[in-house]
C-alpha positions in Angstrom: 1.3 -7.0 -4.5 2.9 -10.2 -6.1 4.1 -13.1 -4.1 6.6 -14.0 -6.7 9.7 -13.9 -4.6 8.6 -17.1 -2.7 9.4 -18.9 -6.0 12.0 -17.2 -6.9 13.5 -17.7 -3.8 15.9 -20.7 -4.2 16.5 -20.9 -0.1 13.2 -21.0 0.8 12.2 -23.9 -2.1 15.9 -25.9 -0.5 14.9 -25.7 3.1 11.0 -26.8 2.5 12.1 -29.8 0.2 14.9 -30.8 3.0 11.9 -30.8 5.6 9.8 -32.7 3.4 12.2 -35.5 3.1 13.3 -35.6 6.7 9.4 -35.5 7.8 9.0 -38.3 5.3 12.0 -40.2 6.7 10.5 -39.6 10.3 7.1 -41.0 9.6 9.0 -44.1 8.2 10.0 -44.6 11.9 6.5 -43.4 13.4 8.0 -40.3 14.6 6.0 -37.5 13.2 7.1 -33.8 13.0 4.4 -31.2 12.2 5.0 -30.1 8.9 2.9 -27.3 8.1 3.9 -26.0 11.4 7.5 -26.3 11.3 7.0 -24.4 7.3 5.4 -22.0 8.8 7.7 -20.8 11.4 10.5 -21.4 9.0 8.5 -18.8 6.8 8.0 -16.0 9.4 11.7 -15.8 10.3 12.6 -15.8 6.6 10.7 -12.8 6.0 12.1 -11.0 9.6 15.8 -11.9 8.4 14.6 -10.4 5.0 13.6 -7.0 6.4 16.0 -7.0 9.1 18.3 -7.3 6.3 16.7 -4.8 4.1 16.7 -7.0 1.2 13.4 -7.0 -1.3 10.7 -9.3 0.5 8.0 -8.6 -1.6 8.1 -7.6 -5.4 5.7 -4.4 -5.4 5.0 -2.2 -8.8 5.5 1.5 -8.8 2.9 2.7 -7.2 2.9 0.3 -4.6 4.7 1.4 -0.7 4.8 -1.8 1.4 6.9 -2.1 4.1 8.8 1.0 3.6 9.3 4.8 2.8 8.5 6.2 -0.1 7.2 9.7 -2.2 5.6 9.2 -5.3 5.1 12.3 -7.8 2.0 11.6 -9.8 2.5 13.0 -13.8 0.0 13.0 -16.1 1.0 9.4 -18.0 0.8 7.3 -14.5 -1.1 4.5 -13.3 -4.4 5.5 -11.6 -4.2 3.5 -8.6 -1.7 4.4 -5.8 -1.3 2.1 -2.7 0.2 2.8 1.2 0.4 -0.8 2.9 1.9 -1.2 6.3 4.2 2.3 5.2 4.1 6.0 5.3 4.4 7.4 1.5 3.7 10.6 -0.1 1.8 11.0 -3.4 2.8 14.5 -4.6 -0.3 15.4 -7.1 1.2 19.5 -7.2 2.7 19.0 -10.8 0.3 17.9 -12.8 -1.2 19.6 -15.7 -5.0 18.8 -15.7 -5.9 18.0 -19.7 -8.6 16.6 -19.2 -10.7 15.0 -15.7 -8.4 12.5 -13.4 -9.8 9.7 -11.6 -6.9 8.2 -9.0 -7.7 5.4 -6.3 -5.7 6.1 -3.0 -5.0 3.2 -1.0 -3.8 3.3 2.7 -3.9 0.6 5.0 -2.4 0.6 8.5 -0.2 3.3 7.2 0.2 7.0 7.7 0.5 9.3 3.9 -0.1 12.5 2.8 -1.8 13.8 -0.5 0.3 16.7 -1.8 -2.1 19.0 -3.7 -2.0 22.2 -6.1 -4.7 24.4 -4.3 -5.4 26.0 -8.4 -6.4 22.8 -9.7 -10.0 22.0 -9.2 -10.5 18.9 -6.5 -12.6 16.6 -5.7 -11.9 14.1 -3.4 -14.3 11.3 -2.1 -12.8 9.7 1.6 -13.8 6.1 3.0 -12.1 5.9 6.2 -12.2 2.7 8.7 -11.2 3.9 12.4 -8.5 5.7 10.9 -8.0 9.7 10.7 -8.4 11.5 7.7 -7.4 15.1 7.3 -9.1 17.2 4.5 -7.3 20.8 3.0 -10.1 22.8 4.4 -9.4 21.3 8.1 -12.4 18.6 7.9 -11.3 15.4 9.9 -13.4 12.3 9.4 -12.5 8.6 12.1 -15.2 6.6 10.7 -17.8 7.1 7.4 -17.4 8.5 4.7 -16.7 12.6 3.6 -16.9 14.4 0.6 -14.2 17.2 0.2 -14.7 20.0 -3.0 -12.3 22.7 -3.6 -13.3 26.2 -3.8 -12.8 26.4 -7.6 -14.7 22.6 -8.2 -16.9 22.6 -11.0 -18.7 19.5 -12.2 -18.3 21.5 -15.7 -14.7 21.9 -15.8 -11.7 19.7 -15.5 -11.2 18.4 -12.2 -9.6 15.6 -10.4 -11.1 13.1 -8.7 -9.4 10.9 -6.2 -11.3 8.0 -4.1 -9.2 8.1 -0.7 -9.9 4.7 1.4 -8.2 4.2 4.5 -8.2 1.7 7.0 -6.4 2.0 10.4 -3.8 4.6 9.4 -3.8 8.2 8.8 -4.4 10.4 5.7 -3.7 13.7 5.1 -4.3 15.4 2.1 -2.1 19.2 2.2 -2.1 22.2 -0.7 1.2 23.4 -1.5 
């Protein structure tokens, strides 16, 4: 996640240097207003106008949900690390055509997603889950700990992929189609 839109942001940057010179003015007269207070507040609303709004709040890359909606289809050239914050996303992993092993990093953080899997390619999928529910294709459901899900056709021999699921207070569920 970048935090570039605060200084791109040419309101936020106006209103803070406005404050800063009526605080200044105030202490000039002994009356002092609480600054980092007053910024902070000013902060908050900005980002509930900004999603109220449905403007961008936060710059995110590709395979980044936050604050939103999103399905992402997984091919072959992508990124390996996929990320569900404060969302619900789908990562569609059915149409990809296993060359060689896959290592992907799942994300999911007070969010609910699903993993869409192709039951003929060989899985292997290693879940870290933080009082959150995480639903495996062959009905295994772990809360807390971790679990280690193989598919039927899994060989340490063969290609495979390999995805590291971590989830913390949301919901995972990973489905063959």
């Amino acid at each position: 996640m970048k935090a570039g839109f605060i200084f791109s942001s040419s309101l936020f940057w106006g209103v803070l240097l406005i404050l800063f010179g009526i605080s200044s003015i105030l202490k000039s007269f002994n009356i002092h207003l609480p600054f980092f207070r007053v910024i902070v507040s000013l902060f908050f609303i900005y980002l509930g106008i900004t999603i109220l709004l449905g403007g961008p709040v936060f710059r995110t890359d590709k395979n980044t949900v936050l604050f939103g909606e999103r399905r992402i289809a997984v091919t072959n050239e992508a990124d390996k690390e996929y990320n569900i914050i404060f969302s619900s996303g789908e990562i569609d992993l059915s149409n990809l055509e296993l060359d060689n092993n896959m290592e992907l990093e799942i994300n999911n953080i007070f969010s609910s997603s699903r993993i869409k899997v192709d039951p003929s390619i060989p899985l292997k999928i290693v879940a870290s889950s933080a009082f959150s529910s995480v639903r495996m294709p062959d009905g295994n459901n772990i809360v807390f700990g971790e679990s280690i899900y193989q598919s039927e056709d899994f060989t340490e021999d063969d290609k495979y992929i390999e995805i590291e699921a971590n989830v913390v207070f949301g919901s995972l569920e990973v489905a063959e189609y």
